[in-house]
Every structure is written in C-alpha cells, then in structure tokens.
C-alpha positions in Angstrom: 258.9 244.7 -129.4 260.8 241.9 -127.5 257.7 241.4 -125.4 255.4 241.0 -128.6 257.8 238.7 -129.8 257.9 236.3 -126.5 254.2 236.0 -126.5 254.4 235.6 -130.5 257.2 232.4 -129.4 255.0 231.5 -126.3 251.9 231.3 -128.3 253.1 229.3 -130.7 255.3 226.7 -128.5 252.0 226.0 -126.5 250.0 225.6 -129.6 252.6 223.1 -131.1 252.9 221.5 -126.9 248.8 220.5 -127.2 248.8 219.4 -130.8 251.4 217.1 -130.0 249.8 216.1 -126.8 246.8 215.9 -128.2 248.1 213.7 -131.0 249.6 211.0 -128.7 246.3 210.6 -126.9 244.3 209.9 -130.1 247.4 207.3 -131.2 247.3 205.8 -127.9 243.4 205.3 -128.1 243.7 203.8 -131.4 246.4 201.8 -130.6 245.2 197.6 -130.8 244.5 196.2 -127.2 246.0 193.2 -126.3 243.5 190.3 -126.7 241.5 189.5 -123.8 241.7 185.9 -122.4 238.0 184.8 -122.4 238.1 181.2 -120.5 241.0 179.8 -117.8 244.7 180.7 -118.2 245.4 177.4 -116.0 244.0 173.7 -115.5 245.1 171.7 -112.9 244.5 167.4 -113.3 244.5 165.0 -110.8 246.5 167.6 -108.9 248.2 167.5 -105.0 249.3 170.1 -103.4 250.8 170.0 -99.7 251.2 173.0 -97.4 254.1 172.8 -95.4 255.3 174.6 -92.0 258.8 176.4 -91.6 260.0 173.0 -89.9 258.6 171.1 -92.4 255.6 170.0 -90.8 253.2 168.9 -93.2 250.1 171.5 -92.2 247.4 170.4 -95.2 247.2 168.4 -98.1 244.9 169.2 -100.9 243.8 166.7 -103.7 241.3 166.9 -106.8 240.6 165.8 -110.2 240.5 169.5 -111.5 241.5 173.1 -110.8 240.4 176.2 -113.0 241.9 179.5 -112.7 240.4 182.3 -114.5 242.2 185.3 -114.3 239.5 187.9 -114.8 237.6 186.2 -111.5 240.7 186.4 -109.5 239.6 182.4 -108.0 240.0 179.1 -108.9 237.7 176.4 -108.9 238.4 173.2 -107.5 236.4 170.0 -108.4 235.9 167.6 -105.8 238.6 168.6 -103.2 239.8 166.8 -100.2 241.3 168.7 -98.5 243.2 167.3 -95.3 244.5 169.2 -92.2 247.0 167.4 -89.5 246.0 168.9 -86.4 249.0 168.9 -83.1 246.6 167.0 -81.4 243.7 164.8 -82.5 243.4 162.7 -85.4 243.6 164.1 -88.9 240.6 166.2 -90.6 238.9 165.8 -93.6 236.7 168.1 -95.7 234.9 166.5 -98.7 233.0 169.0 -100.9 231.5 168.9 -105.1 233.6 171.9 -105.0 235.7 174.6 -103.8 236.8 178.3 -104.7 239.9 179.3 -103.7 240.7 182.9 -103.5 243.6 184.3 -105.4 245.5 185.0 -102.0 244.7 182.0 -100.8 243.6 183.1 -97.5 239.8 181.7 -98.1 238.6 178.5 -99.6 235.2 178.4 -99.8 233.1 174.6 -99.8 229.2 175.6 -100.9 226.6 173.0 -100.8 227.0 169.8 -98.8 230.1 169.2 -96.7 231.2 166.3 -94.9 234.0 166.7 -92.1 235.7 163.7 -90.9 237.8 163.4 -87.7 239.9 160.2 -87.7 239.5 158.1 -84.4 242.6 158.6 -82.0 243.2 156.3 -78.9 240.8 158.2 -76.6 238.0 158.7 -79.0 236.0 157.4 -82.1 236.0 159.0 -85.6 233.6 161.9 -85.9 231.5 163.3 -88.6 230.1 166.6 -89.5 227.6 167.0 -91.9 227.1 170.4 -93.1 227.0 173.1 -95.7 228.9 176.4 -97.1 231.4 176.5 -95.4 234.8 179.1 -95.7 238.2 177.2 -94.7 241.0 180.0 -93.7 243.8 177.7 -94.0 246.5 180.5 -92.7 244.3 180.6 -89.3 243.4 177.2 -89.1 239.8 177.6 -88.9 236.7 176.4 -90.8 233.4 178.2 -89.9 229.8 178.1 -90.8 226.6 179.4 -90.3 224.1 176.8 -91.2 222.9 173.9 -89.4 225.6 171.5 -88.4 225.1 168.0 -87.1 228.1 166.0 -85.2 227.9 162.2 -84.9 230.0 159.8 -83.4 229.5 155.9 -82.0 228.4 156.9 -79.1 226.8 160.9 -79.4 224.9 163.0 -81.8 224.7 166.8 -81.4 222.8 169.1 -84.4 223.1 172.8 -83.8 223.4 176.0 -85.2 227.0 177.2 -87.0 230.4 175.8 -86.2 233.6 176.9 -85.8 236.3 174.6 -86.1 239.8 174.9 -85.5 242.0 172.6 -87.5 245.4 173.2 -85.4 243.8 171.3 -82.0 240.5 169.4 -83.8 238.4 171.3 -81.9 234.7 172.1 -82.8 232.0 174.6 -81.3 228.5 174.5 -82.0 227.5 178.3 -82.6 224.0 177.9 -81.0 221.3 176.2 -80.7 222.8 172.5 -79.7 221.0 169.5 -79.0 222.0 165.8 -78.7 222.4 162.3 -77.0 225.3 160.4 -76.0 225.0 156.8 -74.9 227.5 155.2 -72.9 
C-alpha cells in the first residue's frame, strides 16, 4: 500500500516538475527580445588616437576624419587613416590608405586598395616610398605585410617586386620575391 502510494506521489510530482518546466520554456520563448541595433553603436570625427609603450614611448599615432564601429561585424571602419609608426631607428613611417578595418582586438588593421608607405629621410638616407596594395598592419608585432606587387622608390633607386614585409620597429623592408631595380649614384 505504501509502495502504491509513493509511485501515486512520484507520479504526480514529475508530472507537476515538466508542466512547470515546460511552462517556463514557452514563457521564456515568448518573452520580447531586446531590439537589435541595425547600423553603428559608435562614430568617431576627426579622431587621434596614440599608442603608447610602458615607458611612454609614443609607438603609433593614428588619425582620420571618421571611425565606424558596428557591433554585429565585430570591426570598425576607418576612413582615410594615417596611421604613423616611430621606428627605434630610421625615420618615421607613414601608411596612407581610402580606408582601414580594424579588428575588434586590435591585433589587425587591414589597408585594401591602394597604399602609399612613406619613410621620412634620416641623415644617412633619402625619404622612401612604397606604393602598394591590401595590405594587413599588426601593430602589436610591428609588422606590415603584403602579397601584391610592391614598388620602392627613392632619389637615387627603384626596386618593384613581389610582397613585402615591413617591420615598423627598425624601418626595415623585404621584398618577398621577384625584385628588380636600378640605383644611380
């Protein structure tokens, strides 16, 4: 008898356990979603931001007339950066792009289309320019890299190649393959 009247109580607990259950998963359904943002939840003007290094170094420098962050992309886009590194040694580099998309870790910056690089002239060398396209900045390593064609000019020499790597800590550029050029004295 005691038995019958456990499983009777059982029975009747677990069917009262999944109605109830059941009931909070069709309210929660039901319930109104928050709205979802459809354009940017932040836009930069005329904006500067500078990257500084635990001794207060200044690393890079980044300027533009606008920055749009859309949350649902997890990037913002940048409008006409410049975006300039100050190298140990060498003179300072500057990457000039139509725009930029900047990761939401900030570990990538990516320049598509057309990109001009310019080195600033130092007492042992003239400025230098790289003309070149789509290329990724990792501003944590230092390092701008590309696949496309690159060509370097300066006064005196002019080398086109194959890819670059650039490292912005010691202004110093490698042509990936492919290079050919002139220098005149």
């Amino acid at each position: 008898m005691k038995l019958r009247m456990t499983l009777g109580l059982l029975s009747v607990g677990s069917v009262a356990l999944l109605s109830w259950w059941l009931n909070n998963l069709q309210q929660q359904e039901n319930a109104p979603q928050p709205p979802r943002l459809v354009g940017p939840d932040l836009t930069l003007n005329e904006f500067t931001t500078e990257v500084t290094a635990v001794d207060g170094a200044l690393l890079y420098r980044l300027n533009a007339p606008e920055l749009t962050h859309k949350p649902d992309d997890k990037e913002s886009v940048i409008q006409k950066p410049h975006l300039v590194f100050y190298p140990t040694s060498g003179g300072d580099i500057t990457l000039h792009a139509e725009q930029a998309v900047l990761n939401d870790n900030h570990r990538l910056i990516t320049l598509p289309g057309d990109i001009l690089i310019q080195s600033s002239a130092t007492e042992k060398r003239d400025p230098i320019n790289v003309q070149t396209s789509d290329v990724q900045v990792f501003p944590q390593k230092r390092e701008a890299v590309t696949q496309a064609v690159t060509q370097v000019v300066s006064t005196r020499w002019h080398v086109r190649g194959q890819g670059m790597r650039l490292n912005l800590q010691n202004n110093m550029l490698d042509i990936d393959r492919d290079a050919r050029g002139y220098y005149a004295p």
